[in-house]
N, C-alpha and C positions, 0 to 999 in steps of 0.2 A: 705411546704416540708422540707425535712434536709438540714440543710446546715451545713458541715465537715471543718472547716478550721483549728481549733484545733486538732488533735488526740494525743495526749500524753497531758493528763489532770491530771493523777494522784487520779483520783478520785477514783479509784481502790484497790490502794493500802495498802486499810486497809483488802481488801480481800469483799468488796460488790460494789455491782455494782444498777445501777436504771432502773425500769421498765419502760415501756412507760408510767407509770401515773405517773412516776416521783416518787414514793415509793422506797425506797432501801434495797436491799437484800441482804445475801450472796451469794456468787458468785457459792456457790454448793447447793442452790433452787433447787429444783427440775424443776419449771420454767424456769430456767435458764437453770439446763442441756436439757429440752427439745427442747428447742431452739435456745440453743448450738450446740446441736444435729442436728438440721434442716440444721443450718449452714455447718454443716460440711457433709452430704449429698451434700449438695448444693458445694460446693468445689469436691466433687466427680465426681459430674454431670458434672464438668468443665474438668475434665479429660476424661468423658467419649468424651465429644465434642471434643478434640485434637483428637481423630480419627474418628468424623462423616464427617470432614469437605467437602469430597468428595459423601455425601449421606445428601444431601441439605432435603429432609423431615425431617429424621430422627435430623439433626440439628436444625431448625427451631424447633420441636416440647419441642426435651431439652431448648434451648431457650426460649421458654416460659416457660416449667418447673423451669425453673432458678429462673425467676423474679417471678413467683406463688409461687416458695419456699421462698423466701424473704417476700412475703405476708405471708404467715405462721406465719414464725417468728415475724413478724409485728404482727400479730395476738395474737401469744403467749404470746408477751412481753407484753402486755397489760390484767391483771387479768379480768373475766367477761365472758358473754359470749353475748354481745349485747352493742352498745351504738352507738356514733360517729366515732369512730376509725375504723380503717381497718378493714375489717371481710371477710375471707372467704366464700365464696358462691358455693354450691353443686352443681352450673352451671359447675366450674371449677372440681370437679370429673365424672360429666356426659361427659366430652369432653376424659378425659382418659380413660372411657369406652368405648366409640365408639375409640376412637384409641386401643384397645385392638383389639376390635372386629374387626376393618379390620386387625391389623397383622395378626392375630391369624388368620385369614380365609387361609390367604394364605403362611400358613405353615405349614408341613404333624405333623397328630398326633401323639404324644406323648407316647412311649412304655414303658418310664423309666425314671426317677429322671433325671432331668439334675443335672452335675457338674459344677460350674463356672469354664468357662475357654471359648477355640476357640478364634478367634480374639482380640487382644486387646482392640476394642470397648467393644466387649461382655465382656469381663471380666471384664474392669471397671463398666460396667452395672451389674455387676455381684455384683459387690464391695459397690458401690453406693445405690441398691435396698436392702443390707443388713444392713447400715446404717439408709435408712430410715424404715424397719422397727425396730428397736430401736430406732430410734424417736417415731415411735408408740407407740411401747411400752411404753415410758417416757410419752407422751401425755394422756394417758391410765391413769397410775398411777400419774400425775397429775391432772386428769379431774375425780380421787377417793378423792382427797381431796380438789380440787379448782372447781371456773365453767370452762369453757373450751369449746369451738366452736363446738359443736360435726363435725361442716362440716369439720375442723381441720383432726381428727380423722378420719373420712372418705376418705379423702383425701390422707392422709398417708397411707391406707389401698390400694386403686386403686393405688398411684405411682408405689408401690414395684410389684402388680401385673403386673402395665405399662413395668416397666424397666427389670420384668423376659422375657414378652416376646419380646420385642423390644432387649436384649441380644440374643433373637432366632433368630429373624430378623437379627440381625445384624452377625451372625452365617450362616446367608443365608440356614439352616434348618439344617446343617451340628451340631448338636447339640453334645457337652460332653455329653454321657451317663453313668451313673454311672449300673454299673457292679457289681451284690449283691455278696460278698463270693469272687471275683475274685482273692482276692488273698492267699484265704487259704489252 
């Protein structure tokens, strides 16, 4: 496992950093920005959880999105798309599907674009599912020039779905709608 006792190493400071196989890159890889990028999703998600904490499902579920996003990146950092190392597994996107699928049942359809916003949960939900797709996106154009997990890419694909409607959830159906022309 890691063990962190170190954290200012200096190893950085030429502007590259090491992948999980221990190769060194610069620090603007596109590798790197992808799961840079995960990271910082995953920092969002921590926000969105400052206001789940009275909606014990809905937390529990980030919660494990947390530590599965940490897998990602675990994922990432490591060029390939197979071996020993961590790997994602498309068990963990079939589980944000059927979590879709029960929010989504029991909240009335959809007549218009939602806007991010309504509660501050939903809006960091809001905030954080936009992040990750732009992880995608990097994962994407990463996974055009490198190999790359496709359950990766799948995965990023069901979160941003997860966390649009779990922001509706968490909206209690009371949805931002966006209003085409409204203000012309």
């Amino acid at each position: 496992m890691v063990k962190l006792d170190v954290i200012t190493t200096r190893g950085g400071d030429g502007g590259e950093t090491s992948l999980g196989d221990g190769r060194r890159v610069r620090k603007d890889a596109l590798r790197v920005e992808a799961y840079g990028t995960v990271d910082e999703a995953n920092a969002a998600l921590g926000l969105v959880r400052l206001h789940t904490r009275e909606d014990a499902q809905a937390d529990a579920m980030l919660a494990r999105i947390q530590n599965e996003m940490f897998d990602i990146g675990a994922d990432l950092c490591v060029p390939g798309e197979a071996g020993a190392r961590l790997r994602v597994t498309d068990a963990q996107s079939l589980r944000l599907e059927e979590e879709v699928a029960e929010m989504n049942a029991a909240l009335p359809s959809l007549r218009s674009f939602v806007l991010p916003g309504g509660t501050p949960a939903a809006a960091h939900a809001h905030l954080a599912r936009t992040i990750v797709r732009r992880a995608e996106r990097l994962a994407v154009a990463l996974a055009a020039e490198e190999e790359v997990n496709p359950a990766v890419i799948r995965y990023l694909n069901r979160l941003s779905d997860h966390l649009f409607v779990l922001s509706r959830r968490l909206n209690a159906g009371d949805d931002v709608l966006w209003v085409p022309g409204a203000t012309r």
